[in-house]
PyMOL Python script that loads the backbone (N, CA, C, O; Angstrom):
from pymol import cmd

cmd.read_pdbstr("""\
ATOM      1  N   UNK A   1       2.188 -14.098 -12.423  1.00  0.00           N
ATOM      2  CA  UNK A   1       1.057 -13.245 -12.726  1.00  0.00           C
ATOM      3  C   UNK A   1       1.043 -12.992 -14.245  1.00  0.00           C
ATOM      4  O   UNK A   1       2.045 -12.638 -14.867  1.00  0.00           O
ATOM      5  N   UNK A   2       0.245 -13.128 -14.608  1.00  0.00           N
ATOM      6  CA  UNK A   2      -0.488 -12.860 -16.104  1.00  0.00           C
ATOM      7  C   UNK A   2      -0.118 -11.262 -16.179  1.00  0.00           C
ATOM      8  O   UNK A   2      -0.130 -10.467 -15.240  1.00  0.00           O
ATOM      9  N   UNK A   3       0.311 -10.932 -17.961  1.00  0.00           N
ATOM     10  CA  UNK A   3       0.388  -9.573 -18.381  1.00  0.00           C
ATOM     11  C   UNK A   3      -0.919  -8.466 -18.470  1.00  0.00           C
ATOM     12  O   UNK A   3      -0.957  -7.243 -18.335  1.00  0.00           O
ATOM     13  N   UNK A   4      -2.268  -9.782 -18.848  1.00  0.00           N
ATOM     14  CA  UNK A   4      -3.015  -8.751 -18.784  1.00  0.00           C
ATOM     15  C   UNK A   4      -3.380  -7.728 -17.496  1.00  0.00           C
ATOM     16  O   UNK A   4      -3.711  -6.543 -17.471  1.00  0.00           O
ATOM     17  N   UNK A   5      -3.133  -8.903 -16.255  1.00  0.00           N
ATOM     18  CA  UNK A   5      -3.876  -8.657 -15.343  1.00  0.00           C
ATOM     19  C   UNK A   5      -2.738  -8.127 -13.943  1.00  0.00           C
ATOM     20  O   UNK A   5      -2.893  -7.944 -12.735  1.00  0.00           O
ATOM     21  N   UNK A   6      -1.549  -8.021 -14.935  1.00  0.00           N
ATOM     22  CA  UNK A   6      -0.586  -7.391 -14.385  1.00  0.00           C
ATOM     23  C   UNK A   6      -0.642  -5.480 -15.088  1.00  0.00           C
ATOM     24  O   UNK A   6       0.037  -4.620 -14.527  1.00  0.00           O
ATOM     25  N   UNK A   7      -1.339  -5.212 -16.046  1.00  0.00           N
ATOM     26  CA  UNK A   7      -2.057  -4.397 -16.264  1.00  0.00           C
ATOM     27  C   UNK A   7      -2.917  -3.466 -16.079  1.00  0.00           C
ATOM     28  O   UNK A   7      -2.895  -2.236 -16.115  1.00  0.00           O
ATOM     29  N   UNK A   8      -3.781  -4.372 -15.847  1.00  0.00           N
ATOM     30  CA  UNK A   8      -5.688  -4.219 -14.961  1.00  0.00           C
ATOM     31  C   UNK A   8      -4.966  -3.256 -14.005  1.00  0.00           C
ATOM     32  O   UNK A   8      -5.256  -2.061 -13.956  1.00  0.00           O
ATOM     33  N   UNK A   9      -3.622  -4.060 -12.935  1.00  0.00           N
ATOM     34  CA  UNK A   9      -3.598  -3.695 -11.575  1.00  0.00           C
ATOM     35  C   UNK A   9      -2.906  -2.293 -11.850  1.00  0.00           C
ATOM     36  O   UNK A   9      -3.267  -1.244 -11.316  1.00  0.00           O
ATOM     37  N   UNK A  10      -1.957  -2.406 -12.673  1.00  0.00           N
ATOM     38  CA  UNK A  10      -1.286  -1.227 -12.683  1.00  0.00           C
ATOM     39  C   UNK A  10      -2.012   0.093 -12.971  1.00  0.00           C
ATOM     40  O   UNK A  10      -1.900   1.133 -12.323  1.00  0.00           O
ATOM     41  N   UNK A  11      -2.896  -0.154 -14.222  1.00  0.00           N
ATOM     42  CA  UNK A  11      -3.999   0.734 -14.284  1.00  0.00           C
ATOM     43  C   UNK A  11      -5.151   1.206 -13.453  1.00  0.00           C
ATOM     44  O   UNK A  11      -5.792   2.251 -13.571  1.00  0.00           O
ATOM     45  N   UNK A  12      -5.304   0.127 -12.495  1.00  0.00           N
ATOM     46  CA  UNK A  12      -6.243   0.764 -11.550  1.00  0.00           C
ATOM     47  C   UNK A  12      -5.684   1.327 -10.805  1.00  0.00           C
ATOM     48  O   UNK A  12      -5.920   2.518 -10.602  1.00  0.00           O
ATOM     49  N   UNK A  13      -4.743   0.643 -10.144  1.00  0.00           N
ATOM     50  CA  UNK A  13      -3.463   1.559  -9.550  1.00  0.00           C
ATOM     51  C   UNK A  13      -3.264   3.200  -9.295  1.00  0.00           C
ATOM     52  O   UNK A  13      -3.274   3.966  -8.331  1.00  0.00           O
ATOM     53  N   UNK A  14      -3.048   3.290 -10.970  1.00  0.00           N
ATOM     54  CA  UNK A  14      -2.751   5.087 -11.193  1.00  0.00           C
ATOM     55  C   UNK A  14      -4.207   5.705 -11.354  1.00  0.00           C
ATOM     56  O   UNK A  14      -4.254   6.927 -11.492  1.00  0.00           O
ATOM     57  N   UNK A  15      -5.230   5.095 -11.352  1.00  0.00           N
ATOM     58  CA  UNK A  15      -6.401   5.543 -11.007  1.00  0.00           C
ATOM     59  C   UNK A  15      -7.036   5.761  -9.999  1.00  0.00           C
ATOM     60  O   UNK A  15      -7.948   6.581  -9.900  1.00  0.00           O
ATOM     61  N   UNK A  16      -6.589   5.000  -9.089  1.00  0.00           N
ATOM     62  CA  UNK A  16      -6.899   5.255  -7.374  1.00  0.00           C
ATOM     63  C   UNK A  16      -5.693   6.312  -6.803  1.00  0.00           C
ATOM     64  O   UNK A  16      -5.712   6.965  -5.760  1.00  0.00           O
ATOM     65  N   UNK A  17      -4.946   6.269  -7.545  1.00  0.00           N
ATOM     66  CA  UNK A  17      -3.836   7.383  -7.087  1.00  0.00           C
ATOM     67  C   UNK A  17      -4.412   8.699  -7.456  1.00  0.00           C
ATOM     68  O   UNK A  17      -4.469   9.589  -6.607  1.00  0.00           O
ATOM     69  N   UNK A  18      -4.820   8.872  -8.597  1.00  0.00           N
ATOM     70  CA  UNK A  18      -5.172   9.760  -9.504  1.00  0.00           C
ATOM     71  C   UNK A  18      -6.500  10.493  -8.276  1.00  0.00           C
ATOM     72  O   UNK A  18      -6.451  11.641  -7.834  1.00  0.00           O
ATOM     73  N   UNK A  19      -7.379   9.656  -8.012  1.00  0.00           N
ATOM     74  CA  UNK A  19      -8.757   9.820  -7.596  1.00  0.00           C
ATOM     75  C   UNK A  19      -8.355  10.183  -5.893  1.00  0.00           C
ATOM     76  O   UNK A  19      -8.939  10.905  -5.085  1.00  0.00           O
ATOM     77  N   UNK A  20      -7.538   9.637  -5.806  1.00  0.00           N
ATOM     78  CA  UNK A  20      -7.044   9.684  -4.114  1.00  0.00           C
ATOM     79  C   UNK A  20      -6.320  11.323  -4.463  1.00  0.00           C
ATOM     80  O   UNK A  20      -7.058  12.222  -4.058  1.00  0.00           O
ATOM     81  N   UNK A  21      -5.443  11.660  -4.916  1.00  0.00           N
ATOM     82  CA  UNK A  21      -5.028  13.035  -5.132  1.00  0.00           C
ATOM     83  C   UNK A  21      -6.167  14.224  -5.312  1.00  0.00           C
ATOM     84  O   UNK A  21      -6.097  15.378  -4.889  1.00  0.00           O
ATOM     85  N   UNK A  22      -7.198  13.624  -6.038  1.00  0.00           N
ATOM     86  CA  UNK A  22      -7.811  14.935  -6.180  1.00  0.00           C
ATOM     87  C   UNK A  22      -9.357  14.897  -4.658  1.00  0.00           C
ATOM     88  O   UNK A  22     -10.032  15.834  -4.231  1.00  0.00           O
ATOM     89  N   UNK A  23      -9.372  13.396  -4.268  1.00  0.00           N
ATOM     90  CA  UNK A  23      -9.805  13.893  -2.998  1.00  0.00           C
ATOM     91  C   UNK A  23      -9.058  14.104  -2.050  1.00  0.00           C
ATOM     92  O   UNK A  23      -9.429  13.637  -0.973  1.00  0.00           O
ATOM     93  N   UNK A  24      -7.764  14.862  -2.086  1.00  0.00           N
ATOM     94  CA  UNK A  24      -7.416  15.444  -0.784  1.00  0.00           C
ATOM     95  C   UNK A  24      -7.514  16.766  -0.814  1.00  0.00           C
ATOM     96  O   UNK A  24      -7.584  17.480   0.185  1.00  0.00           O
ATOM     97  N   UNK A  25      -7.525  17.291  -2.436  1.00  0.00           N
ATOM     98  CA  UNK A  25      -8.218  18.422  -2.689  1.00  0.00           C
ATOM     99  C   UNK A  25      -9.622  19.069  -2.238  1.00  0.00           C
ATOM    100  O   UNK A  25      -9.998  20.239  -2.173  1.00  0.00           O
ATOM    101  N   UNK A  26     -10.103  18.126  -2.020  1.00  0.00           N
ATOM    102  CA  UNK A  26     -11.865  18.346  -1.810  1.00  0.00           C
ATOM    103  C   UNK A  26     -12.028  18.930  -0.343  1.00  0.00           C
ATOM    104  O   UNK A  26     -11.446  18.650   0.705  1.00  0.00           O
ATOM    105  N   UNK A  27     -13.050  19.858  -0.650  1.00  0.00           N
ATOM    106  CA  UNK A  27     -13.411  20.281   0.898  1.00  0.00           C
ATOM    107  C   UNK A  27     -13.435  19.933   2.236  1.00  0.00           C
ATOM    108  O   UNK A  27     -13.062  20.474   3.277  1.00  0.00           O
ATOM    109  N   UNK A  28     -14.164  18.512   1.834  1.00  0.00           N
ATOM    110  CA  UNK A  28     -14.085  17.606   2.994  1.00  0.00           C
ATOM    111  C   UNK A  28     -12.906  17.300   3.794  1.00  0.00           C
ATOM    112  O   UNK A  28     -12.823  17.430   5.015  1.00  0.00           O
ATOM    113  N   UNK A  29     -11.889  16.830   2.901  1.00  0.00           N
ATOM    114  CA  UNK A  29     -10.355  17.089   3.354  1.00  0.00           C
ATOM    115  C   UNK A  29      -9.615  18.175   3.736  1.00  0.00           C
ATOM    116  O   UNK A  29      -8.570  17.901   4.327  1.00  0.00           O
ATOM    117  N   UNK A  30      -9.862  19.310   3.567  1.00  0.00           N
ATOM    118  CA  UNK A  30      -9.473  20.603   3.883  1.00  0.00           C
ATOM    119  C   UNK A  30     -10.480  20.565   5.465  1.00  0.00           C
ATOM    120  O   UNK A  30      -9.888  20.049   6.412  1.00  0.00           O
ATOM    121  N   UNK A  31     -11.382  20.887   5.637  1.00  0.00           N
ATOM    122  CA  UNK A  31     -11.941  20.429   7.176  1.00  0.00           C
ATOM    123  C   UNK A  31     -11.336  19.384   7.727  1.00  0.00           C
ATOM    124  O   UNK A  31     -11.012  19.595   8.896  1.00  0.00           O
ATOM    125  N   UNK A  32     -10.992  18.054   7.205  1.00  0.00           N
ATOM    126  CA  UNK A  32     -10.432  17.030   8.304  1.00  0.00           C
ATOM    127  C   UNK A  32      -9.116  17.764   8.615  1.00  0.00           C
ATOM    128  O   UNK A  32      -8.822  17.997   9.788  1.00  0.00           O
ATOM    129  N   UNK A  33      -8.093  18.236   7.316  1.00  0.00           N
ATOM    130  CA  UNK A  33      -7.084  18.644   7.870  1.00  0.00           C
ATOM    131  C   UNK A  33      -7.216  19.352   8.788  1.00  0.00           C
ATOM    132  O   UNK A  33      -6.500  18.995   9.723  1.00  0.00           O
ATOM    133  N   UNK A  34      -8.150  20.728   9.112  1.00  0.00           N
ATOM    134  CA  UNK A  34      -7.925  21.894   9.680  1.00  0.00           C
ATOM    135  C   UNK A  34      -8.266  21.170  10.798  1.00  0.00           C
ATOM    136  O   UNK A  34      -7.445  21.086  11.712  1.00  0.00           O
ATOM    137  N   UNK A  35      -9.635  20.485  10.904  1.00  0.00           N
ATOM    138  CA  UNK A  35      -9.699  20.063  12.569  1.00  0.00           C
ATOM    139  C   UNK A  35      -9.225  18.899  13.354  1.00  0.00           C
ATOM    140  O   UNK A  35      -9.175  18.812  14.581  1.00  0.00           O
ATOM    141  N   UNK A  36      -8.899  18.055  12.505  1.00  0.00           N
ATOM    142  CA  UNK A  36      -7.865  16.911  12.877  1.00  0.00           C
ATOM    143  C   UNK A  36      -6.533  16.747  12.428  1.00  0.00           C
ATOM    144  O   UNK A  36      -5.730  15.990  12.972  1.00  0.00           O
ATOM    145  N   UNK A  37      -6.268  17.516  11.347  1.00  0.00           N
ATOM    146  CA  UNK A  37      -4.491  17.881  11.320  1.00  0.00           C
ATOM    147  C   UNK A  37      -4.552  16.809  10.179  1.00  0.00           C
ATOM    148  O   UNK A  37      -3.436  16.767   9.662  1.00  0.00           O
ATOM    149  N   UNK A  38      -5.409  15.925   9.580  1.00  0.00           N
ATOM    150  CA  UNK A  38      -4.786  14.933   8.912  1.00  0.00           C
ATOM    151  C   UNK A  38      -6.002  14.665   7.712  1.00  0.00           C
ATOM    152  O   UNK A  38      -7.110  15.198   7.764  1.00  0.00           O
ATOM    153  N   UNK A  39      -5.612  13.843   6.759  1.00  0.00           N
ATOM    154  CA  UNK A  39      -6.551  14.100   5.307  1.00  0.00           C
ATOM    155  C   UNK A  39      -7.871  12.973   5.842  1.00  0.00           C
ATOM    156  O   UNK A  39      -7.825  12.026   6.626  1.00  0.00           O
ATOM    157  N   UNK A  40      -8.942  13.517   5.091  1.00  0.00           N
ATOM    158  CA  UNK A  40     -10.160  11.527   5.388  1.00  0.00           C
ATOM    159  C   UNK A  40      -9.347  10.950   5.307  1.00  0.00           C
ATOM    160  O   UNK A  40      -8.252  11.217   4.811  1.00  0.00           O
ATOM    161  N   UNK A  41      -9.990   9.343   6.133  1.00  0.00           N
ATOM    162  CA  UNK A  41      -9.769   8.269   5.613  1.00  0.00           C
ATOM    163  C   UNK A  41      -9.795   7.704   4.600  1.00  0.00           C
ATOM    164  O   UNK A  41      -9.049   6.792   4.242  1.00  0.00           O
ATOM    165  N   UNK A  42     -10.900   8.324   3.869  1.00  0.00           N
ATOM    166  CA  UNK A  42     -10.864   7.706   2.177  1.00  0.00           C
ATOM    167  C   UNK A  42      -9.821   8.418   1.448  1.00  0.00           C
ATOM    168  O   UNK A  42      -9.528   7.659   0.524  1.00  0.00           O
ATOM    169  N   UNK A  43      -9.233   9.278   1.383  1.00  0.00           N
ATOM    170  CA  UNK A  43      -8.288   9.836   0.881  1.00  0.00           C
ATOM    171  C   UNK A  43      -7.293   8.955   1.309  1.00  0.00           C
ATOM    172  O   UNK A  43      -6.970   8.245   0.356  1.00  0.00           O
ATOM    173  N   UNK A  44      -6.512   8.620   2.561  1.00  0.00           N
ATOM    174  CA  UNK A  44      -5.483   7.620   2.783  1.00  0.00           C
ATOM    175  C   UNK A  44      -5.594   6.510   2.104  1.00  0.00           C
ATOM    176  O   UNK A  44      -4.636   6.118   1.438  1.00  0.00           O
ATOM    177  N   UNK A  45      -7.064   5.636   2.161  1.00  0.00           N
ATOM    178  CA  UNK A  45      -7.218   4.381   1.567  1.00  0.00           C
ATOM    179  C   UNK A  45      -7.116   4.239   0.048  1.00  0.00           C
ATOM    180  O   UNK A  45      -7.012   3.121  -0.456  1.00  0.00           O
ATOM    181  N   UNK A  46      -7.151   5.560  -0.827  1.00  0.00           N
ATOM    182  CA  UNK A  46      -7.497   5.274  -1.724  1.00  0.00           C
ATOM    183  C   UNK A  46      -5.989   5.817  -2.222  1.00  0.00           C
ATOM    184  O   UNK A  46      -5.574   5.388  -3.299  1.00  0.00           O
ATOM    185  N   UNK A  47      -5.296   6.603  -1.576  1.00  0.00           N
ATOM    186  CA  UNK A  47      -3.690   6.347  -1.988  1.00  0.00           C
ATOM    187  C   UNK A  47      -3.312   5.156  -1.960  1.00  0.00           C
ATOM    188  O   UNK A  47      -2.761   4.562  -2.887  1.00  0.00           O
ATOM    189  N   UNK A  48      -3.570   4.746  -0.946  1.00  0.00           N
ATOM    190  CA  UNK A  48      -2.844   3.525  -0.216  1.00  0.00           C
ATOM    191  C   UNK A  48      -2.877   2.293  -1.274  1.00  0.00           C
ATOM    192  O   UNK A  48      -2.077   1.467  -1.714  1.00  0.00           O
ATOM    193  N   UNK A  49      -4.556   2.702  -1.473  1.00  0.00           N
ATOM    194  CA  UNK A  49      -4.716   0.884  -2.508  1.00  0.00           C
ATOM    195  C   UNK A  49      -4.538   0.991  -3.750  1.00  0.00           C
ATOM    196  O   UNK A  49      -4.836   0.082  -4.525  1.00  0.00           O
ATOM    197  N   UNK A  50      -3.924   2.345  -4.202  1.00  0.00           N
ATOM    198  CA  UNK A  50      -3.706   2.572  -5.518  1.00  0.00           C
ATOM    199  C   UNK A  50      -2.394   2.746  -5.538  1.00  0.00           C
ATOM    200  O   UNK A  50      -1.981   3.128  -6.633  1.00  0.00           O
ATOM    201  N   UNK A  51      -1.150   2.523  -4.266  1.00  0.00           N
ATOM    202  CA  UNK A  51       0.516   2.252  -4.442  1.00  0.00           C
ATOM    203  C   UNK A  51       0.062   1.205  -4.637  1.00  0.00           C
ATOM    204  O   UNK A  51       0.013   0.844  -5.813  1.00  0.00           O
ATOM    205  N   UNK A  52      -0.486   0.236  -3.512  1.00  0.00           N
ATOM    206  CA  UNK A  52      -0.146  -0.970  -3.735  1.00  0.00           C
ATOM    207  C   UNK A  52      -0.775  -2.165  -4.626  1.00  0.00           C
ATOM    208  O   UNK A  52      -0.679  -3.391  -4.681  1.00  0.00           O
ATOM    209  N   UNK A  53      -1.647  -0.869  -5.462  1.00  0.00           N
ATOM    210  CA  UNK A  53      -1.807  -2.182  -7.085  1.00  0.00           C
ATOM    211  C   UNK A  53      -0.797  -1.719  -7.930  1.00  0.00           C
ATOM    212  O   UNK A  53       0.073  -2.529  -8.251  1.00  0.00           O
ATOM    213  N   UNK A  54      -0.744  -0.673  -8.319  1.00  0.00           N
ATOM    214  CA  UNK A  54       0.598  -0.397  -8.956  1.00  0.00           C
ATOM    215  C   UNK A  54       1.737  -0.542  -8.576  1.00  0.00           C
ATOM    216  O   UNK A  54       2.294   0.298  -9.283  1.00  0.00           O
ATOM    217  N   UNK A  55       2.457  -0.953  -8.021  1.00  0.00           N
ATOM    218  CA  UNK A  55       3.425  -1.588  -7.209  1.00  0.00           C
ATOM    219  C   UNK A  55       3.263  -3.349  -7.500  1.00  0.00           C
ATOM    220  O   UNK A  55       4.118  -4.118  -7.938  1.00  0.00           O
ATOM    221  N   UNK A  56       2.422  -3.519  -7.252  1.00  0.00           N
ATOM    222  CA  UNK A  56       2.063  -5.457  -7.621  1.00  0.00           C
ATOM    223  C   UNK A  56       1.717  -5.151  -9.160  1.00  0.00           C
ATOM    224  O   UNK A  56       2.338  -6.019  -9.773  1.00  0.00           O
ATOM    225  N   UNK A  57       1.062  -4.380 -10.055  1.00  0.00           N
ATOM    226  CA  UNK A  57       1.324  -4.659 -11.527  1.00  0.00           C
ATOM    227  C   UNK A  57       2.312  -4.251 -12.161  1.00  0.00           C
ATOM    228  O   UNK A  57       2.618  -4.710 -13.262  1.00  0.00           O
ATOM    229  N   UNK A  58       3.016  -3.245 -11.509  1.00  0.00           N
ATOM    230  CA  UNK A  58       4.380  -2.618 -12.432  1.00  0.00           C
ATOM    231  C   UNK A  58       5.438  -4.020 -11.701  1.00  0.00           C
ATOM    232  O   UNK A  58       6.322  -4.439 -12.449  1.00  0.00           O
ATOM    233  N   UNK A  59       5.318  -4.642 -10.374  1.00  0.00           N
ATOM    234  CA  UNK A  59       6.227  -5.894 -10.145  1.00  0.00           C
ATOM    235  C   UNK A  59       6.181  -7.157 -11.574  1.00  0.00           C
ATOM    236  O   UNK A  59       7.058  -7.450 -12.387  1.00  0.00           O
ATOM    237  N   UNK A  60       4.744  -7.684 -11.403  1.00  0.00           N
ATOM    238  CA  UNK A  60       4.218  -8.489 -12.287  1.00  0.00           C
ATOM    239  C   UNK A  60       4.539  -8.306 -13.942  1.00  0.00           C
ATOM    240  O   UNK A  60       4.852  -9.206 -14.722  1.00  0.00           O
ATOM    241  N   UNK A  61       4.342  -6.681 -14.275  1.00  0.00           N
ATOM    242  CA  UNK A  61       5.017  -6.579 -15.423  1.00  0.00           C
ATOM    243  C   UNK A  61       6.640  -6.838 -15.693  1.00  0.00           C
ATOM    244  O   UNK A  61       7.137  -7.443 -16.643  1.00  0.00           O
ATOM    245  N   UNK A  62       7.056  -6.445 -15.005  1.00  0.00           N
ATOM    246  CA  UNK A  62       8.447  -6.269 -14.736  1.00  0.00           C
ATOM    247  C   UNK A  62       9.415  -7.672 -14.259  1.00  0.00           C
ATOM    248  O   UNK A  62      10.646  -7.702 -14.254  1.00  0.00           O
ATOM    249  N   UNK A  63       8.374  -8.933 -13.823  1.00  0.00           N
ATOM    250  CA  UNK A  63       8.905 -10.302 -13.503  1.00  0.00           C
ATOM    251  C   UNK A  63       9.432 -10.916 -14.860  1.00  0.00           C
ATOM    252  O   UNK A  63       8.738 -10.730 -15.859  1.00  0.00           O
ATOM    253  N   UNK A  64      10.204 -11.388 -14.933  1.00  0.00           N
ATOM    254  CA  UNK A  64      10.788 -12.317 -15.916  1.00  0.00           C
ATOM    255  C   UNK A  64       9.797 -13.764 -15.558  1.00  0.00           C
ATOM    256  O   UNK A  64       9.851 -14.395 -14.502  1.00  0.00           O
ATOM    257  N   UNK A  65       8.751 -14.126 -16.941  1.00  0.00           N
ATOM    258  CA  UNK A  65       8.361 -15.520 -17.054  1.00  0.00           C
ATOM    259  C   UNK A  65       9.277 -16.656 -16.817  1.00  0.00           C
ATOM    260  O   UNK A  65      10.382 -16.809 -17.339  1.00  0.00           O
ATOM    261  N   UNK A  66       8.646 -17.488 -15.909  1.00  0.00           N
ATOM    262  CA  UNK A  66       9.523 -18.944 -15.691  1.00  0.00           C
ATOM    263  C   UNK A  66       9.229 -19.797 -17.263  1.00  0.00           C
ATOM    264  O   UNK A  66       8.236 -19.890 -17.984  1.00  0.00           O
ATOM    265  N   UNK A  67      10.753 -20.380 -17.348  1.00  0.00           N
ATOM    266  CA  UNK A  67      10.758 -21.376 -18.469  1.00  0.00           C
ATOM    267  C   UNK A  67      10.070 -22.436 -18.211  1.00  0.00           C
ATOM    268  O   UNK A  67       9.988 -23.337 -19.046  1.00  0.00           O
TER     269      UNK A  67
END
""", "prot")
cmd.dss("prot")
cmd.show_as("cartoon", "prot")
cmd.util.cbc("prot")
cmd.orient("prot")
């Protein structure tokens, strides 16, 4: 994987993390919790896909280039 775009991911990454944290804050999530015990779905998905770009760009950064 390329540095830039081992980047891109990492940065979008902590941005979907970022954006996923503050919608579990949001109202909407405070009702799912109270009446289903558990956060939206978009709140899960958008943790979710923001470990696992940051996780694949902090890997990608972190790979040693083949000779």
């Amino acid at each position: 994987m390329n540095k830039p775009i081992s980047l891109a991911l990492l940065a979008v990454g902590i941005v979907l993390i970022i954006w996923g944290a503050s919608a579990s804050d949001s109202v909407g999530s405070s009702f799912s919790r109270l009446f289903r015990g558990s956060p939206t779905d978009r709140t899960i998905w958008l943790l979710l896909g923001g470990i696992v770009a940051a996780v694949a760009g902090l890997a990608g950064l972190l790979r040693s280039p083949k000779s």
